[in-house]
KOLSETI-223082 format. One record per residue (C-alpha): residue number from 1; x, y, z. Coordinates in steps of 0.001 Angstrom, whole numbers, padded with zeros to 6 digits. Layout:
N
{NUM {X Y Z}}
...
***
This chain:
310
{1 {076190 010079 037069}}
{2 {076702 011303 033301}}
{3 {074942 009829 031130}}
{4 {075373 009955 027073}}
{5 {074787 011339 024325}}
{6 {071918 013236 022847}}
{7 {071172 010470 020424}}
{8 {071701 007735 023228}}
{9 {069143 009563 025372}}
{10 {066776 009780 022849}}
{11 {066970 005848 021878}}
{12 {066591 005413 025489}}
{13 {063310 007929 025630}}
{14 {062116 006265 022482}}
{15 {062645 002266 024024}}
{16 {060796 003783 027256}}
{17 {058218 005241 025204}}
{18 {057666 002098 023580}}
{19 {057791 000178 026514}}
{20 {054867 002205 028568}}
{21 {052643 002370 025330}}
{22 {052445 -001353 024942}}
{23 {052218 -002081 029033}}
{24 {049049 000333 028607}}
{25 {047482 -001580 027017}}
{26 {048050 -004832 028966}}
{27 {045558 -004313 031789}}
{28 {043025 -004751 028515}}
{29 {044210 -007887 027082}}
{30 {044868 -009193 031279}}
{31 {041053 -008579 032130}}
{32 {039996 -010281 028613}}
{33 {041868 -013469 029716}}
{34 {041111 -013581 033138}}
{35 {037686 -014960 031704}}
{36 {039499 -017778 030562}}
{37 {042797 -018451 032550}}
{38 {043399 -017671 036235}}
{39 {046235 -015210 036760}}
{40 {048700 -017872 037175}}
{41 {047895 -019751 033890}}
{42 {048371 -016048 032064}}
{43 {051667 -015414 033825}}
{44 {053437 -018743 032673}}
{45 {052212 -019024 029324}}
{46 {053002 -015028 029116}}
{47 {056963 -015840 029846}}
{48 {057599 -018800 028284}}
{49 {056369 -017426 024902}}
{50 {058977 -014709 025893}}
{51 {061515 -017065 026853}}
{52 {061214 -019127 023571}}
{53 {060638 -016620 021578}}
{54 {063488 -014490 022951}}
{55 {066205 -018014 022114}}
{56 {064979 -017504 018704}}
{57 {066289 -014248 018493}}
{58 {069348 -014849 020215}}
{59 {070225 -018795 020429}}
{60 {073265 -018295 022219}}
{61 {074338 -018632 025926}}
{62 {075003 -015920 028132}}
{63 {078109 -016237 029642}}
{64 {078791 -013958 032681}}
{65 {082217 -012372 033842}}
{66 {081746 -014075 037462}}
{67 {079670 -016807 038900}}
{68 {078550 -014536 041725}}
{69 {076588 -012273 039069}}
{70 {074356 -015145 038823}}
{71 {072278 -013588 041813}}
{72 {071564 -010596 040304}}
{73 {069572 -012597 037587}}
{74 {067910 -014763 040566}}
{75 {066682 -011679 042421}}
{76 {065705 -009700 039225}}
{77 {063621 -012916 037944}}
{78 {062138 -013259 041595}}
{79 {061132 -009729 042189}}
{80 {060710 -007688 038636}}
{81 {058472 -010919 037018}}
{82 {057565 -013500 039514}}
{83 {056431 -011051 042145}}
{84 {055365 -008131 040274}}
{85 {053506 -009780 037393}}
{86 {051850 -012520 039918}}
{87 {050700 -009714 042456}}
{88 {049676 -007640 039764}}
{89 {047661 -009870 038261}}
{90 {046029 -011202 041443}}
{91 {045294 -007748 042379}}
{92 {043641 -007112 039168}}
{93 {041455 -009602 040272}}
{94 {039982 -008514 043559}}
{95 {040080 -004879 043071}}
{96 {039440 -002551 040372}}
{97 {042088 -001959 037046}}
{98 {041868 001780 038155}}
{99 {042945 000914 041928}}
{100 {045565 -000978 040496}}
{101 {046909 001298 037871}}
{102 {047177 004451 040476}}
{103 {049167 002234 042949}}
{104 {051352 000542 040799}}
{105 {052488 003332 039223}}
{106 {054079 004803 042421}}
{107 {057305 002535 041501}}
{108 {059551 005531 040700}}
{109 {059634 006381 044256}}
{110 {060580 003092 045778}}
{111 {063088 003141 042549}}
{112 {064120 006539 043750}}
{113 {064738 005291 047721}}
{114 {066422 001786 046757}}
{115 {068700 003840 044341}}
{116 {069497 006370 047184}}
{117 {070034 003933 049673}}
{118 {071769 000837 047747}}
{119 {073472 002636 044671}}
{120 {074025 005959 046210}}
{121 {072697 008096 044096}}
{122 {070663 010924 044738}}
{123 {066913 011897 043295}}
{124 {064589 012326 046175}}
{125 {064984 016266 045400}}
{126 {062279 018741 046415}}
{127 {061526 018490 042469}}
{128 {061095 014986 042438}}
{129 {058964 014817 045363}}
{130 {056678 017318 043723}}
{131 {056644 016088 040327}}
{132 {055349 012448 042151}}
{133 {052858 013988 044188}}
{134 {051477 015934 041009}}
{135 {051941 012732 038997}}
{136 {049996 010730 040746}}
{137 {047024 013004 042055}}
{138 {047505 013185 037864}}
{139 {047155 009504 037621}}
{140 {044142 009352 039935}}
{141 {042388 011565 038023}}
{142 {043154 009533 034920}}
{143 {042203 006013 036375}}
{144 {038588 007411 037567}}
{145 {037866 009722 034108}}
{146 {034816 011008 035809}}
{147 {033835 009016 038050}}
{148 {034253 009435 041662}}
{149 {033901 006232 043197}}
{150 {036249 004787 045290}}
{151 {036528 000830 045588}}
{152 {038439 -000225 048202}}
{153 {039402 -003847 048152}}
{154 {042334 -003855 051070}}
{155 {043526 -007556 049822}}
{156 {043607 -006566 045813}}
{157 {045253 -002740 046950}}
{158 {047507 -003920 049354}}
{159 {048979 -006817 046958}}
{160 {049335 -003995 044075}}
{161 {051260 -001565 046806}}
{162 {053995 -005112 047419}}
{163 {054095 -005247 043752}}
{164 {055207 -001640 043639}}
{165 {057765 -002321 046185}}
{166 {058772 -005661 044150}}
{167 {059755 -003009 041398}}
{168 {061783 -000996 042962}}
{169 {064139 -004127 044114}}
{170 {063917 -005318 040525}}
{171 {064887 -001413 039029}}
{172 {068494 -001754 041559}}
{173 {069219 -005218 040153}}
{174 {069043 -004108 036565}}
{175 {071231 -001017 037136}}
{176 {073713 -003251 038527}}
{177 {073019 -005848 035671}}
{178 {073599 -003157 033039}}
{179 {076767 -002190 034407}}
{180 {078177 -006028 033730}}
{181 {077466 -004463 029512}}
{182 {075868 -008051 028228}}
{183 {073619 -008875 025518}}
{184 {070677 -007786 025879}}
{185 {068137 -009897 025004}}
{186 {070313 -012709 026478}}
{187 {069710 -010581 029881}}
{188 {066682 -010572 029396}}
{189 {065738 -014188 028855}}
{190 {068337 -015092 031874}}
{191 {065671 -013100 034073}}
{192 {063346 -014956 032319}}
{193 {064623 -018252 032949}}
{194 {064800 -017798 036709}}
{195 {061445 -015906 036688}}
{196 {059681 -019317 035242}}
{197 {061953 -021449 037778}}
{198 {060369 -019437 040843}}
{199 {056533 -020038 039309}}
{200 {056982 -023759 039036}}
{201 {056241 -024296 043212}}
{202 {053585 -021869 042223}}
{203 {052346 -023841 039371}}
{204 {052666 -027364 041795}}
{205 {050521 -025746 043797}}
{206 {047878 -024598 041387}}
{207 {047529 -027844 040479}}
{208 {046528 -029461 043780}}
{209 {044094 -026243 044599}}
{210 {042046 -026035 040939}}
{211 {040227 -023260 041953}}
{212 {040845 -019575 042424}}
{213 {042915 -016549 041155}}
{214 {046073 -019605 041096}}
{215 {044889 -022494 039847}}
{216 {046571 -024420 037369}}
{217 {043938 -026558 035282}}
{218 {044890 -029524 032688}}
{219 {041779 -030460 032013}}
{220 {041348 -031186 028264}}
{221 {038083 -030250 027540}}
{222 {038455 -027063 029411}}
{223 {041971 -026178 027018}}
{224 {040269 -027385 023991}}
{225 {037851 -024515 024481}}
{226 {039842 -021653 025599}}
{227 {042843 -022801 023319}}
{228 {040397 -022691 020456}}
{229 {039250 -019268 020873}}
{230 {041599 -017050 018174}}
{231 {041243 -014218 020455}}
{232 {043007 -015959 023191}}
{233 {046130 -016525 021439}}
{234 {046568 -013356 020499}}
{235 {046144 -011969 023339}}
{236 {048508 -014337 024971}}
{237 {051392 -013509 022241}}
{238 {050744 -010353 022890}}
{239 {051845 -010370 026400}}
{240 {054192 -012804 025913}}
{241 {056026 -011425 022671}}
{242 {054758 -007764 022515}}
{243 {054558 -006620 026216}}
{244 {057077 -009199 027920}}
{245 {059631 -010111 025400}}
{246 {060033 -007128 023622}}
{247 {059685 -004562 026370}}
{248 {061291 -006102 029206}}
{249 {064326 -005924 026039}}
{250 {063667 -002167 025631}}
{251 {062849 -001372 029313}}
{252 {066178 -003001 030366}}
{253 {067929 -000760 027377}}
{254 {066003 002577 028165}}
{255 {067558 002036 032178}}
{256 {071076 001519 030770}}
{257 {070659 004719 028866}}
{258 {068616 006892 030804}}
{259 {069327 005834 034316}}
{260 {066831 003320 036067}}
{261 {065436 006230 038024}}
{262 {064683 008638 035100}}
{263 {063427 005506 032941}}
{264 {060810 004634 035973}}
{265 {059317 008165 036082}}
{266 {057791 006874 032641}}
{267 {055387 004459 034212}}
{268 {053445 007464 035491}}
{269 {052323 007731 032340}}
{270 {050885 003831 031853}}
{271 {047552 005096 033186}}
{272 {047108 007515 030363}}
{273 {047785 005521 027412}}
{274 {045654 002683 029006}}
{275 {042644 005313 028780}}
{276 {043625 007004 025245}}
{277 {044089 003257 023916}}
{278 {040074 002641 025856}}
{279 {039190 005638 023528}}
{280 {040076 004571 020608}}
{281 {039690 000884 020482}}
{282 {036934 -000034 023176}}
{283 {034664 003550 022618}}
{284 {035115 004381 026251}}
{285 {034769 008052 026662}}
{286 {038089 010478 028236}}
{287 {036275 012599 030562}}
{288 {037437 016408 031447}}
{289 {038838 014685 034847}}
{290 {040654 012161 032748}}
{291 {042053 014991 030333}}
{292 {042997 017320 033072}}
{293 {044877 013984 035346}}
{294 {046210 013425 032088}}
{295 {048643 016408 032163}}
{296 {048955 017203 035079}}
{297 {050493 013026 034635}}
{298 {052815 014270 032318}}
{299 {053543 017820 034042}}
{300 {054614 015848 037205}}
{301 {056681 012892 034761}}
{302 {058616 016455 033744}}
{303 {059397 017760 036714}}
{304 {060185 014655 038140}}
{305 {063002 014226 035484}}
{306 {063948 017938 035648}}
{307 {066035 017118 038634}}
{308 {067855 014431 037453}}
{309 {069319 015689 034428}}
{310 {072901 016890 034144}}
***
C-alpha cells in the first residue's frame, strides 16, 4: 500500500510519538489508583471522562455511509477498550508492571498476522521477524533494569498475552474504520460509546460482588475519601483526557497515516519511556541492562519498520 507524503508521515510519526509517550506513563498513574479504585472503577471513570470530554470537542453526531459499518465500531469498542484496558488492568494486578509491559507490547505481531490474514497485506518479512525478536529481548531488558528476577503469575501473564491478542483485532477494525475517512474524534468517541455499553454487565456485576480486582463500590463514605484526594482526580483526567481521549484521537490518526502495522511497531517502545519517565519523576535508577534493552528496543522498532516502507 502507498502511503503519503513526507509531511503526512511525519504528522503520523509525531501523533504515534505522542501517543506511546503518554501510555508510558500510564502504568504509573494505574498502580497509584489501584490503591483506591479496583480496575473496573478506573476503567469506567477513565472513558467516560473521554467520552464527555471528547462531545465537547466535537458535539456533533457521526453519521456513517452504511448501517452495516456500525459493527466495526461494536467490535473496535469490545476488543481495543473493553478487553484490552480491562485485562490490562486486571493483569496489572496479579502480576508485576514489568511482566505486563514485556507481554503487552508483543501487539505488533498479532497486528502483523490479523493484517496478513484479514486485510491482505504483507509484513511478516524476515526483517520484521527480527526486528520483534530484538525488540522485545530489548523490552525485557528494559522492564527488569537490573534486576533478574522473574515473577511468574500464570493468571496476571496469561490475561496480559489475551489483551495482546485483543489488540491486534482492534488494530484490523481501525484500518477498516479509517478507510470509511470520518471525523476523527467523532470515531473515536463512537468506539467509546460502545466500549462503555460492553462494561455496564461488567459494572452490574461489580456491584453484586464488592470485592476484588472488579468490584464496583457506591458506598459514600468510601467516595468521599478517595474523591477527596486531589491526586486522584488528576490522575483519573489524566487517563481519561490525556492517555484515552487524546491518544486513542492521535493513535487512530497515526494508523490512517502510517499504516496500522507500522504505527503498532511503536508500542515496543512504551517500556522505555515508562522507565526514562521512572527516572526522572519517581528517582528510580536506569540500569546498564535497562540502557542497553533500551536500544536494542529501538534498533528492533527500526528494523521492524524497515520492511514496510515503500
Amino acid at each position: 500500500m502507498q502511503y503519503a507524503t513526507k509531511e503526512r508521515t511525519t504528522a503520523g510519526v509525531l501523533l504515534a510519538a505522542a501517543s506511546v509517550f503518554i501510555w508510558g506513563i500510564t502504568f504509573v498513574n494505574t498502580k497509584y489508583l489501584l490503591r483506591s479504585f479496583s480496575a473496573l472503577e478506573i476503567l469506567i471513570i477513565r472513558f467516560l471522562a473521554a467520552y464527555l470530554g471528547l462531545w465537547i470537542l466535537s458535539p456533533h453526531r457521526l453519521h456513517l455511509p452504511r448501517k452495516r459499518d456500525e459493527l466495526l465500531f461494536v467490535f473496535a469498542g469490545l476488543t481495543g477498550v473493553a478487553v484490552y484496558q480491562f485485562l490490562e488492568n486486571i493483569a496489572i494486578s496479579y502480576t508485576t508492571a514489568s511482566n505486563v509491559s514485556i507481554i503487552v507490547s508483543i501487539c505488533p505481531i498479532f497486528t502483523a498476522i490479523t493484517a496478513q490474514m484479514f486485510l491482505k497485506e504483507k509484513h511478516i518479512t524476515a526483517f520484521f521477524l527480527l526486528g520483534f525478536v530484538l525488540a522485545i529481548f530489548g523490552v525485557a531488558l528494559v522492564s527488569f533494569n537490573g534486576s533478574l528476577v522473574l515473577h511468574i503469575a500464570p493468571k496476571g501473564d496469561i490475561l496480559a498475552l489475551i489483551a495482546a491478542v485483543s489488540w491486534g483485532f482492534y488494530s484490523l477494525f481501525v484500518s477498516k474504520i479509517n478507510a470509511l475517512s470520518l471525523h476523527p474524534i467523532q470515531v473515536t468517541r463512537r468506539i467509546f460509546f460502545w466500549a462503555l455499553v460492553f462494561m455496564l454487565p461488567l459494572a452490574v456485576f461489580g456491584v453484586l460482588n464488592p470485592e476484588g480486582v472488579s468490584s464496583v463500590t457506591f458506598d459514600a463514605g468510601v467516595n468521599a475519601e478517595r474523591f477527596s484526594n486531589p491526586l486522584n482526580w488528576v490522575n483519573l483526567l489524566f487517563l481519561g483526557w490525556g492517555a484515552s481521549a487524546f491518544c486513542f484521537v492521535a493513535w487512530n490518526g497515526a494508523c490512517k497515516m502510517l499504516g496500522t502495522v507500522r504505527a503498532t511497531v511503536g508500542i515496543y517502545l512504551i517500556p522505555v519511556v515508562t522507565i526514562i519517565f521512572a527516572f526522572f519523576a519517581l528517582g528510580e535508577k536506569i540500569s546498564v541492562m535497562g540502557a542497553v534493552g533500551a536500544v536494542l528496543t529501538i534498533a528492533g522498532l527500526v528494523l521492524s519498520t524497515h520492511s514496510n516502507r515503500k
